[in-house]
C-alpha positions, 0 to 999 in steps of 0.5 A: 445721540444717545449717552454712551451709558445706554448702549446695550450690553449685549452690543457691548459684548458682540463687539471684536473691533475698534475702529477709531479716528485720531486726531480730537478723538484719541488725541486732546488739543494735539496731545496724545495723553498717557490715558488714551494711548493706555486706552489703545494698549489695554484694548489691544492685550484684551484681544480687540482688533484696534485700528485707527482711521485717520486723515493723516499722513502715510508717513505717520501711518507707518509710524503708528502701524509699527509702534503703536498698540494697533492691528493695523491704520488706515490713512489719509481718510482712506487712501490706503491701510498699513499692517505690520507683521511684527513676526516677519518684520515686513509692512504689509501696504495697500492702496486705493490708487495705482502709482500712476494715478498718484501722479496724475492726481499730485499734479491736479492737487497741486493746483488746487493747492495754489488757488485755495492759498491764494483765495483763502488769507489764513489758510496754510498747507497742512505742516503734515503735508510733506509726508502724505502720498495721495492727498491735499491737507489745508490747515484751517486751525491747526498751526494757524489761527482758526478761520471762520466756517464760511472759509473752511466752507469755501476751500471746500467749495475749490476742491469740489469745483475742481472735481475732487472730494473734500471732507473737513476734519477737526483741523484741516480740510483734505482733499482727494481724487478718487472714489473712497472714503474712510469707510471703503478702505475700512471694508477692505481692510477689515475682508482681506486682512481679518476675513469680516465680511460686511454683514459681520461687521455691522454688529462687530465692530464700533467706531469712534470719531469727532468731526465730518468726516467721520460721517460715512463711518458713523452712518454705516456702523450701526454702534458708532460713538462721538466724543463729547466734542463732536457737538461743535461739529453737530450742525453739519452732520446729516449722519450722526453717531449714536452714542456720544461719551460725556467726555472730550477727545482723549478722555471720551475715547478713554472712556470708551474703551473702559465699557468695552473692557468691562463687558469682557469681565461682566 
């Protein structure tokens, strides 16, 4: 991972999208801070295509598709993406699953749901979880006191052994049945809604994140950034970013977007 300094100018200023995890990456310690969602902001009125990539809820992404300074979100680490259209006043919605697989899948979760809370003393649903549509969200250290990584290793373990996949955040593991990830919906989004093909893409767009499973994202996007605090994550990322920001979470995604607002006057 190459300090974030380095990344060529002439990258810098091909770049049109920002993709971004939330939670460690634009957030710090839970909070999201007046300097990065200034960060958001600033992007967005220099005419970035902003779009968070996260893991959490479809509640939220309701949320933050209509009320933050964003293009559009993908949720629950790619079950869906949400794009509201401030003129018409309407949420545009897609997803990776019919309804009717919704409800087969809720079903199995809610199994897996039940072994891992008995097999894992420390373990937690997600408090989030009341808001999701498509996933299973296990709190490792978010509200409960941090397990040690062979029990994060080991709710991973059931889910797969169930058949679902299984991607650790920053705070929860979330599980999921169905063949997508952060990067599938990504694609989608980025083809039906702004017409970028993937070639496009490739050299348009950085993506900024902290944890596993920013993986796929990180292995795709030839410009990717990890925040400083991704060095905890370091050892279980076969993929990591290519650049790494000398600053934390909020304070690295703020740096971030402060490169990428100076190419535009360079």
């Amino acid at each position: 991972m190459k300090p974030l300094s380095q990344l060529p100018l002439a990258a810098a200023r091909s770049i049109r999208v920002v993709l971004t995890d939330i939670d460690d990456t634009v957030t710090t310690e839970g909070l999201l801070t007046a300097k990065a969602y200034g960060a958001l902001e600033a992007l967005h009125h220099a005419g970035f295509i902003v779009i968070p990539v996260t893991g959490r809820p479809a509640g939220w992404c309701d949320h933050i598709a209509r009320m933050w300074p964003v293009d559009a979100v993908v949720g629950e680490n790619g079950a869906f993406y949400f794009r509201y259209d401030r003129e018409r006043k309407t949420m545009q919605q897609h997803f990776w699953a019919s309804p009717e697989e919704l409800r087969r899948n809720r079903t199995r979760l809610d199994a897996i749901e039940k072994e891992v809370l008995a097999a894992v003393p420390g373990s937690a649903l997600a408090s989030d979880q009341a808001y999701r549509l498509a996933d299973l969200a296990i709190d490792f250290c978010e509200d409960v006191p941090a397990l040690p990584e062979t029990e994060v290793d080991r709710i991973v373990s059931i889910f797969e052994k169930a058949g679902a996949q299984a991607k650790v955040s920053s705070i929860h593991v979330n599980g999921w049945f169905g063949d997508y990830n952060k990067l599938s919906m990504a694609k989608t989004l980025l083809a039906d809604v702004f017409g970028m093909g993937w070639e496009q893409a490739k050299n348009a767009v950085i993506y900024a994140g902290d944890s596993p499973n920013d993986e796929p994202m990180f292995e795709a996007f030839p410009l990717s950034v990890g925040v400083a605090n991704i060095h905890a994550f370091a050892h279980r990322l076969k993929h990591k970013p290519a650049y790494i920001t000398d600053g934390h979470s909020g304070d690295g995604f703020a740096e971030l977007a402060d490169l990428l607002l100076k190419t535009k006057t360079a």
